[in-house]
C-alpha positions as CSV (number, residue, x, y, z in Angstrom):
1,X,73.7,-89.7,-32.8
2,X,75.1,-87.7,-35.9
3,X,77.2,-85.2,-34.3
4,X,78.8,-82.2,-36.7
5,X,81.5,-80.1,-35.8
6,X,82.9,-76.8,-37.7
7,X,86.2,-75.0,-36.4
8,X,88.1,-72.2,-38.4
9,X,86.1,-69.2,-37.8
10,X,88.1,-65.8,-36.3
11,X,88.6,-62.8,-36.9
12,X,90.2,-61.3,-40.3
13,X,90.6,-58.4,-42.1
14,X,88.7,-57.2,-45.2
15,X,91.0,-58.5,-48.0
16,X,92.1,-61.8,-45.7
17,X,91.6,-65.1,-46.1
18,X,90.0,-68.0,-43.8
19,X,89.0,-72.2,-43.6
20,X,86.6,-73.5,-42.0
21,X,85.9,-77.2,-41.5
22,X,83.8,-79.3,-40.9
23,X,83.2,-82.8,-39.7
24,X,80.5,-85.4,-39.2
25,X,80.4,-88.4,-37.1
26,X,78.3,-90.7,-35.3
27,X,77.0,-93.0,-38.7
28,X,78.0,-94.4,-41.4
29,X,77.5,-91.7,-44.0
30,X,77.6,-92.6,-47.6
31,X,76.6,-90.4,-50.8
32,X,75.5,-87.4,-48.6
33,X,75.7,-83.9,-49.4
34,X,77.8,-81.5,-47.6
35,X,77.7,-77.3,-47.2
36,X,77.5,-74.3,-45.8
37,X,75.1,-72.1,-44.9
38,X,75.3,-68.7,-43.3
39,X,73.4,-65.5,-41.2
40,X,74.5,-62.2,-40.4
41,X,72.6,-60.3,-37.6
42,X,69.2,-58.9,-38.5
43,X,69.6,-60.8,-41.6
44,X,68.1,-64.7,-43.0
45,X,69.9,-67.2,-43.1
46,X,71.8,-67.5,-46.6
47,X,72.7,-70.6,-48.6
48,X,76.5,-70.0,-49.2
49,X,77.5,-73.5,-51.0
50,X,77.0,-77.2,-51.3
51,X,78.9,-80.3,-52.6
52,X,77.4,-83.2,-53.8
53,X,79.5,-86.6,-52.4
54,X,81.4,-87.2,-55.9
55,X,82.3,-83.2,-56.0
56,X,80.8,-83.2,-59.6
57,X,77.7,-80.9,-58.3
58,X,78.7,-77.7,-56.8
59,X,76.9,-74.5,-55.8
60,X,78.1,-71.8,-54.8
61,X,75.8,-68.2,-54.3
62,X,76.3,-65.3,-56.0
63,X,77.7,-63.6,-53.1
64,X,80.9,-65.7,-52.4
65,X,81.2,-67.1,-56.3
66,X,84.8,-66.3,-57.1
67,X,86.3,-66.0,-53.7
68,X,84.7,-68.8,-51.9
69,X,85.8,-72.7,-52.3
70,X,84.0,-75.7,-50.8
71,X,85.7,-79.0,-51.0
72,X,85.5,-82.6,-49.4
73,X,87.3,-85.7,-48.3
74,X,84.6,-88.8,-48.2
75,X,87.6,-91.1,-46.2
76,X,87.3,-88.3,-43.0
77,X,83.6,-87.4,-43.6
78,X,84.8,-83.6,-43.5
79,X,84.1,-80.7,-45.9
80,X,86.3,-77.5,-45.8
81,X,85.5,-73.5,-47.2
82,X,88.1,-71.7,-48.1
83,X,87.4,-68.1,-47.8
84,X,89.1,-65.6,-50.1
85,X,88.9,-61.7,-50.2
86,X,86.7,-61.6,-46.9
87,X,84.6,-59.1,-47.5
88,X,83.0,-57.1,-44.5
89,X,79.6,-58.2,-45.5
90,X,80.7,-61.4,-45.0
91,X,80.7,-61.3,-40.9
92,X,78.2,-64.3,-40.2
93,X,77.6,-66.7,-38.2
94,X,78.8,-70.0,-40.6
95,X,77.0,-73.5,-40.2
96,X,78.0,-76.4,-41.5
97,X,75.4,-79.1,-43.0
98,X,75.4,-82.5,-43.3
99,X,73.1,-84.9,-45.5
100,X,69.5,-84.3,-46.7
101,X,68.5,-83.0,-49.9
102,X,70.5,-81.1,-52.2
103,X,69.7,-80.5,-56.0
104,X,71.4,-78.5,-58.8
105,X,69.2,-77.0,-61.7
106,X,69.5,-74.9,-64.4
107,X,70.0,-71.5,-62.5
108,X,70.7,-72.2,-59.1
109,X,70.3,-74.9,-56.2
110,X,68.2,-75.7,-53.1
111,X,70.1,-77.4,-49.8
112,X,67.5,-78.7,-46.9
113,X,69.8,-80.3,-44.8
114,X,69.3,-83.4,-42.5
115,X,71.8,-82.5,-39.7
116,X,73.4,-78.9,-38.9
117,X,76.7,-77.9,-36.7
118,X,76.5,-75.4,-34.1
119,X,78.0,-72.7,-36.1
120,X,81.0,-70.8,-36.6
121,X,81.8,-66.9,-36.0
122,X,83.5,-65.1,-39.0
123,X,84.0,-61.4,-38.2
124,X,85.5,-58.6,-40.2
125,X,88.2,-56.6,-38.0
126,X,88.9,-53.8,-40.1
C-alpha cells in the first residue's frame, strides 16, 4: 500500500518563510511525478506545483511563481516546497501528490495524481 506523508506546515507570519515535505513509500516508484496541490476554506482546490522525476519539467502557478520552490530527491522518494514571502492568502490546507499524470504545455500544466497525502495546515498568524 503506497503510503504518503507531508510534515512542515505551522503557523507563520505574512513575510515568513516555510518547508514542507513530503514522502512516499510502500513501492518501488520510478519516473513518477511529484507536487503539491492546495485549498483554502470555501475555496477549490488549487494546483500549486509539480516536478517531473528528472526535475527538467516544473510548474509552478501563478500565485506562488517567484516565492514558491519545489524540489526532489529520487534516492529518498521525497519532494520538498520551500515557501517564501507567505502571503495571507496563502493559509491552506497543502497536499502532497505522488505519481499519475502530469504534463507541461505551452502555457501551463495539468497534475491528476495517482496517490494523495493527508494534507498539511499552513496558516498565516499575523
Amino acid at each position: 500500500q503506497v503510503q504518503v506523508a507531508e510534515s512542515g506546515g505551522g503557523l507563520v507570519q505574512a513575510g515568513g518563510s516555510l518547508t514542507l515535505s513530503c514522502a512516499a513509500s510502500g513501492r518501488t516508484f520510478d519516473g513518477y511525478a511529484m507536487g503539491w496541490f492546495r485549498q483554502a476554506p470555501g475555496k477549490e482546490r488549487e494546483f500549486v506545483t509539480a516536478i517531473d522525476w528528472s526535475g527538467s519539467s516544473i510548474y509552478y502557478a501563478d500565485s506562488v511563481k517567484g516565492r514558491f520552490t519545489i524540489s526532489r530527491d529520487n534516492a529518498k522518494n521525497t519532494a520538498w516546497l520551500q515557501m517564501n514571502s507567505l502571503k495571507p492568502e496563502d493559509t491552506a490546507v497543502y497536499s502532497c501528490a505522488v505519481d499519475g499524470e502530469y504534463r507541461e504545455y505551452d502555457g501551463g500544466a495539468y497534475y491528476y495524481p495517482a496517490y494523495w497525502g493527508q494534507g498539511t495546515q499552513v496558516t498565516d498568524s499575523s
